[in-house]
Steps between C-alpha positions, in 0.01 A plus 500: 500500500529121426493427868246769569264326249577178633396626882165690363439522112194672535733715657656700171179542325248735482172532745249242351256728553634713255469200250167353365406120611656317192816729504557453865519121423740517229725731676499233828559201237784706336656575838440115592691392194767786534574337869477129416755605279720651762444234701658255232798696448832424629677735703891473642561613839898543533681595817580331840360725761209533709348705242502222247305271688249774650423579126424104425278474788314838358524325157329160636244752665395706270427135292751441295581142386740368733669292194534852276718635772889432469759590792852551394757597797791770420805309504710821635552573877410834589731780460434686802623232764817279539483183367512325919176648539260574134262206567330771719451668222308218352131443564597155784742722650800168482235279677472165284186363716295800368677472141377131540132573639429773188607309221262214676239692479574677178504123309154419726337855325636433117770761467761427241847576698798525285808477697730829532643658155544783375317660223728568158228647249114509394341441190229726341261438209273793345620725836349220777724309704490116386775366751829514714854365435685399814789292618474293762681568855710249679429210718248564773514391841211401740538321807830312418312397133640644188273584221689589179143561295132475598310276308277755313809641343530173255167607350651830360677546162854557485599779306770764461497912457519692194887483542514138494582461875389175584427278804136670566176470553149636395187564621197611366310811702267775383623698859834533658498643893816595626569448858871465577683668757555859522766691367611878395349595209691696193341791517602536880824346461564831220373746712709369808885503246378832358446700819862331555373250812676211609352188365647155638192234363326758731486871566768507799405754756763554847397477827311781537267408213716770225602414195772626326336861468430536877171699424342179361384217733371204369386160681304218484521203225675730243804498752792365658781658741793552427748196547740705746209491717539152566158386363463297165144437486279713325223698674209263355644261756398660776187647679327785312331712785825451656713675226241777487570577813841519547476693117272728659721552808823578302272717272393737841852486588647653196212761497457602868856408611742606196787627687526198608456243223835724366714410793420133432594599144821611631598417831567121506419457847173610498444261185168259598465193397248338280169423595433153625172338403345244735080446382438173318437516149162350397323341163121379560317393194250263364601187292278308239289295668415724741820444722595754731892587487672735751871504543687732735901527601726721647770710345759235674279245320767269229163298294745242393315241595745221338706566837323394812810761725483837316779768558638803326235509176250778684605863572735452821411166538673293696277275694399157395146334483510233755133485613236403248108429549338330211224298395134494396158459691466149356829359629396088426453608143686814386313440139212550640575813696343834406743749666866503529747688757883571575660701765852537530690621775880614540762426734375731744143379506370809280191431272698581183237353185155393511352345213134376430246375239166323510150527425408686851612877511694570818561886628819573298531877708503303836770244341697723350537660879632197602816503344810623713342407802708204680341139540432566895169758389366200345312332778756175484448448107707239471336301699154546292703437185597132652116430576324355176180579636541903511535739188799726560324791295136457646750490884676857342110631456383444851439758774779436671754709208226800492799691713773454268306664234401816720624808378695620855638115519828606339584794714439302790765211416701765467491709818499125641819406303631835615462467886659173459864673289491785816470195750756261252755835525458610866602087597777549278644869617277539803712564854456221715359238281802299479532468840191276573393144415193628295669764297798226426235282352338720293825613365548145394171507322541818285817328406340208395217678315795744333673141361196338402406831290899519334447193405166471366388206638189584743272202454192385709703333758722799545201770575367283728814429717506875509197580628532206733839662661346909463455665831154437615481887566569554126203263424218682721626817304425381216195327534315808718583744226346202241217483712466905533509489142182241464339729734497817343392384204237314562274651291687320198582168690108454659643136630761615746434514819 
């Protein structure tokens, strides 16, 4: 109601034509006061996620003072991911540049930011809430600086609880709005240890999507498999629509097929495996100050960004970020830029994070598609990075990427990358192709290709030796069935001819 008055507060009263002329006025001077009043008040947001700073830019919109509007961080890591990998779960995803560019612009706007802490107790007088005790987090790094307090912090009172603990801090606020980072509530987390379900910081669930009483499925971010399953991330980490799928699979299985979900129950070798998630995971959101933010990984994804080589912090990760594209569109004066980019690459040239914010809103479905396709889709993209004068995000927009986004794209690179395993096998087993110059030397290719993969270490360089030294044949293949792919659909792709 506070911020519903604040939006409309003509809203919450009665129809002035209901009212005479002189009550109609009172009633709107009333309502004037009872917002100026809101307006004035100080309010606490506390939490470190996206939905923290969503609900400050609402704040700021709906016309609150900027300067009544404290931001305190939770000094606690998220329980639901490992410590190699929670600053996802925070709202710059581990990225300091956009850590760096929000608390900019938050300082430009007014808002009073508080550090990280953690809240101990709040104080009440006649049943209203007067103010917050909290201790203040540890040191706080951004971009190589270390920031032990902010500077607004010195204008606080230090105080202690009502059992003496010392070493805190108050503030004064009429409204506290909780916005940490999600967790199991109490009332779940009963339920779940009375029906006797295993709980392990989530409800653990096997491969099939069971829990321990096998007529109970459960997914999504309540959940987590079971560590004999070889996965240690919970299932917030990964791709929803994905998990509902493979849930809903398993779930058609057990009901249609149920003979045979009890021979995987007992017959070891008929045992599958779990389900192996490959969609990005995506955040989009809107900052204060009218800053666009989108952020999307893969489940391979570490997000430590301290470490410029990443390996082992993802689910079955073992690549490591070699390739990187950063920068701004104002490159001769980053401070005065108004967007901000990253892409970052593995070993094996596979788009494995994208990360943007800026003033301009960008087409966060088509971006979000982009991610686990390798560098070579990308129209020679590092080549546009290394030219000042072109904008790698407005390049990612143009006409020429409208085919990686079709729907039918995906099926195609893969009866493409299919052909190519038949041909890769029939040089490898095929009768006679040992015997000629021409099936010798493509023999010594798919050797070279098998190495470079083992090893990890496909770079820019390496891809295009390869497709220097693949059999011209191979090539025309490939490109006709890219071309017959442009051509039936040209109803979505007007500019191919």
């Amino acid at each position: 109601q506070l911020i519903g008055n604040l939006a409309n507060p003509a809203a919450t009263g009665h129809a002035a034509a209901a009212m005479t002329k002189e009550e109609a006025q009172q009633k709107n001077e009333d309502e004037q006061g009872i917002v100026t009043n809101c307006v004035q008040q100080k309010l606490l947001v506390y939490g470190a996620t996206t939905t923290a700073l969503t609900m400050i830019r609402g704040l700021l919109n709906q016309g609150l003072k900027p300067s009544n509007i404290f931001w305190l961080g939770e000094n606690e890591p998220s329980s639901v991911v490992s410590p190699g990998i929670h600053s996802l779960d925070s709202w710059h995803c581990g990225n300091p540049k956009v850590d760096e560019k929000v608390m900019k612009e938050l300082k430009k706007l007014g808002v009073v930011y508080l550090g990280v802490g953690k809240i101990v107790t709040v104080r009440h007088e006649e049943g209203n809430l007067t103010g917050v005790h909290f201790k203040p987090g540890p040191t706080r790094l951004i971009l190589g600086q270390r920031l032990r307090f902010p500077p607004e912090l010195s204008r606080l009172e230090k105080s202690h609880d009502e059992q003496g603990q010392g070493g805190l801090w108050f503030v004064r606020c009429r409204v506290l709005l909780c916005c940490g980072k999600r967790d199991v509530s109490p009332k779940l987390y009963d339920a779940i240890t009375f029906n006797s379900l295993v709980y392990d910081g989530r409800l653990v669930v096997d491969k099939n999507f069971k829990t321990y009483d096998p007529n109970v499925f459960a997914a999504g971010s309540l959940t987590k498999f079971s560590r004999r399953e070889g996965k240690r991330l919970p299932m917030q980490c990964f791709n929803s629509v994905e998990i509902g799928v493979h849930l809903s699979e398993k779930i058609v299985d057990s009901l249609v097929f149920f003979d045979r979900m009890q021979d995987q129950d007992t017959c070891p070798d008929k045992q599958p495996v779990a389900p192996v998630f490959r969609l990005p995971k995506s955040i989009a959101a809107i900052y204060p100050g009218e800053l666009n933010f989108f952020h999307s990984h893969l489940p391979t994804y570490h997000g430590d960004r301290g470490k410029h080589e990443r390996g082992g912090g993802g689910e079955n990760n073992t690549a490591k970020t070699t390739h990187v594209i950063e920068g701004t569109n104002n490159s001769d004066n980053p401070t005065q830029a108004t967007k901000y980019y990253e892409l970052l690459f593995d070993s094996n040239g596979v788009l494995e994070s994208f990360t943007y914010i800026g003033l301009d809103p960008i087409d966060t479905v088509k971006m979000e598609g982009l991610l686990g396709l390798p560098f070579t889709y990308f129209n020679a993209i590092f080549d546009v990075a290394e030219q000042k004068s072109k904008d790698v995000i407005d390049f990612l927009h143009e006409t020429w990427s409208v085919c990686l986004f079709h729907d039918h794209f995906p099926k195609e690179r893969q009866r493409i990358n299919e052909s190519l395993l038949k041909w890769a096998e029939d040089v490898q087993t095929g009768p006679g192709k040992t015997d000629t110059d021409t099936g010798t030397k493509e023999r010594e290719l798919l050797k070279e290709i098998s190495s470079l993969v083992r090893q990890k270490s496909i770079g820019e360089k390496q891809i295009v030796q390869i497709i220097d030294n693949f059999p011209l044949d191979r090539k025309k293949i490939v490109q006709t069935r890219l071309l017959n792919f442009l051509k039936r659909h040209t109803n979505h792709l007007p500019y191919t001819r």
